[in-house]
Residue, then its C-alpha position, 0 to 999 in steps of 0.5 A: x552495480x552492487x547494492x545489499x538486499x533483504x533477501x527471502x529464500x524460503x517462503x517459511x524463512x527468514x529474510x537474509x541481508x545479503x550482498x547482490x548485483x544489480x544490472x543497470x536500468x534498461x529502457x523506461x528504468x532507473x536506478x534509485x538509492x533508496x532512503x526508506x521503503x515502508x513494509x505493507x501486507x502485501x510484502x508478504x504474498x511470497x509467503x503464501x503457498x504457491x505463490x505467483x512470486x516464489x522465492x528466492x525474492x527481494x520485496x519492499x514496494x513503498x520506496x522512496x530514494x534519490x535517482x542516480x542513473x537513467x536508461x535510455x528514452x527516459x525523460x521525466x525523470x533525471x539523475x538526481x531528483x527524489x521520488x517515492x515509488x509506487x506501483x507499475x503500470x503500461x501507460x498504453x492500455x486503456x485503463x492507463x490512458x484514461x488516468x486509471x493505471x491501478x486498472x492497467x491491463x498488465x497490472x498483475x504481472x508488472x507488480x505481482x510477479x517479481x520480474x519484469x513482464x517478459x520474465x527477466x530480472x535484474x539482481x544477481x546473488x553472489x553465486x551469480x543465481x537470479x533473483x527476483x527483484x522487480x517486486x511491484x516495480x521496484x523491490x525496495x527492500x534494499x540500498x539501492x533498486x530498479x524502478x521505472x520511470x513509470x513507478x517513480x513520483x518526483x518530489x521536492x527535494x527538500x521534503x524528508x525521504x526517509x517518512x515519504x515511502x509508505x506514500x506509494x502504497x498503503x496510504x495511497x491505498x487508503x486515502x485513495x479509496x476515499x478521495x478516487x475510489x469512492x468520492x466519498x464526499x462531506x456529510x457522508x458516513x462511513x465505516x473503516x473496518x480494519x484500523x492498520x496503515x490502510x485503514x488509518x488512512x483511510x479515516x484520516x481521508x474521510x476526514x480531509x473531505x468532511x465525512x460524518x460520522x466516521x467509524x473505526x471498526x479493529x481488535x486493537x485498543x491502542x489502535x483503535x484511540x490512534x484512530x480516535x485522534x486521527x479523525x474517527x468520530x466513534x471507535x468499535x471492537x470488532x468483537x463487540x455484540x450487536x457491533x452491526x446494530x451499534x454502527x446502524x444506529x449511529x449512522x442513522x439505519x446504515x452507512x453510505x459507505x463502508x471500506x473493508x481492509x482486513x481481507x477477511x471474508x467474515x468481515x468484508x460480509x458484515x462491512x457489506x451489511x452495515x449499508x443503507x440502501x444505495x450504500x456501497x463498500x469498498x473491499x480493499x483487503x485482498x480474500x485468500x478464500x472464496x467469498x460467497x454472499x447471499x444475493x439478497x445481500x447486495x439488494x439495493x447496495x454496491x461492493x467493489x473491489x478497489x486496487x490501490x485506492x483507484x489513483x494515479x500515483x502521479x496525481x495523489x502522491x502530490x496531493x497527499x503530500x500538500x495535505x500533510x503539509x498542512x497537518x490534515x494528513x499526518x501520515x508520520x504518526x503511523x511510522x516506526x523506522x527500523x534499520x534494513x538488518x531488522x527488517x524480521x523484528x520489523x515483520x513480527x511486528x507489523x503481524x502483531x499489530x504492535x506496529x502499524x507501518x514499519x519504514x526500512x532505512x536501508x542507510x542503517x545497515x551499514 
């Protein structure tokens, strides 16, 4: 199968939009054209010295597009039905059987390996060299991909594709921190730090189950008035004095909850700092240097890492949807669409902050 891939061939260089070969879908596969697939932060851990998925790689792990061939023993999904991609989980391990596939025992490398779990890939260059192309199941920065049935959300047809994608990950992540993750529930106050994709999400969840106050902690003016309109009740400079003490007296000596975004290790301390007793935080930015705390720190309070908002894709992806219909979760109002061609003017501006979710339309290049 021949598609065209935003490639990245060194992990300081640009992606390069090239001509690949796909193989056909093994067992538990699908091959889905894809429509749109929303850049995430996590789009850009092969950037990272040593990755776990070093280049040459096809990213792009927020797919939504139109199923067009199946492998064998796949049986819930068919040949021509939607679906937005999310995350890849076993299914097998305990984790997965008891609904928490973000948990799943081979989480790491079914998702952050770029290939499949015994190693093999499915995308070929035009020298014939391999690529890794199975980047959380899916590698969606493409016209077409190889996800598995495991990974693929099937929804209504006549839903719009092409804003569907950043369902898979970061607003999934997001809104799943509130709604699964924590349970936040009505009356509760919570504090976002860090107002991108993940963080609007996540307020615009807290509002969906009646949290009071909200509070959005960011850098950005522009983005911190977007989450005024999405739902926070107060908005703060993250480089504001006393910020802690600003948050402590709006929330009446310290937040129930606090969500950290950023992964910044400073500001992960001080979302741990703004709870009350009992409080609990959730970290859901990934820290790329040790976090060390004073013990005294989590004294009567609760941190945890959360992966991908602890849902099950398959139950919250429907629902997120429902809400949006609803005009609860206007998700929409974070996209930015740019043609796959674009795809480096869209990563400038994703790291900016110029642009909160930048959504490929691989249709566009051609």
């Amino acid at each position: 199968m021949k598609a065209t891939a935003a490639v990245l061939r060194q992990a300081t260089g640009p992606y390069l939009i090239e001509d690949v070969v796909l193989d056909p879908p093994g067992p538990g596969e699908l091959l889905v054209r894809v429509v749109s697939a929303g850049m995430c932060h996590s789009d850009m851990l092969p950037r990272q010295g040593d990755p776990l998925a070093p280049p040459p790689i096809i990213t792009g792990h927020e797919g939504a597009g139109v199923v067009e061939a199946v492998g064998a023993g796949v049986e819930r999904v068919s040949v021509g039905d939607h679906v937005v991609l999310s995350f890849d989980s076993c299914g097998e391990c305990a984790n997965c059987r008891r609904g928490l596939p973000p948990y799943c025992d081979t989480f790491l490398g079914r998702n952050m390996l770029g290939r499949r779990v015994d190693g093999s890939t499915c995308a070929y260059d035009s020298q014939n060299e391999q690529i890794a192309a199975r980047w959380f199941g899916q590698s969606s920065f493409a016209t077409h991909c190889i996800a598995t049935e495991r990974n693929a959300v099937v929804v209504d047809p006549a839903l719009p594709l092409e804003k569907l994608g950043p369902l898979g990950c970061g607003m999934l992540t997001g809104a799943g921190t509130v709604l699964v993750g924590m349970n936040i529930t009505a009356g509760s106050s919570v504090v976002v730090f860090g107002a991108g994709a993940v963080g609007l999400a996540a307020v615009m969840a807290a509002k969906v189950v009646g949290a009071d106050p909200i509070i959005a902690v960011d850098l950005h003016e522009s983005r911190l008035a977007l989450a005024s309109e999405l739902g926070a009740t107060h908005v703060l400079d993250g480089t504001a004095d006393r910020l802690a003490r600003s948050i402590r007296s709006l929330t009446g000596g310290g937040a129930h909850f606090s969500i950290d975004t950023t992964g910044n290790v400073t500001v992960a301390a001080r979302a741990i700092s703004v709870l009350r007793q009992t409080g609990h935080c959730g970290l859901v930015g990934l820290q790329h240097e040790p976090f060390v705390l004073d013990p005294a720190a989590l004294l009567g309070r609760t941190a945890s890492g959360i992966i991908e908002g602890g849902a099950d894709p398959q139950v919250l992806i429907p629902r997120l949807i429902e809400l949006w219909q609803e005009g609860r979760f206007p998700f929409d109002r974070l996209i930015e669409t740019f043609p796959l061609a674009e795809i480096n003017t869209a990563e400038k501006a994703s790291l900016s902050g110029a642009v909160v979710k930048p959504v490929m339309l691989p249709g566009g290049i051609v």
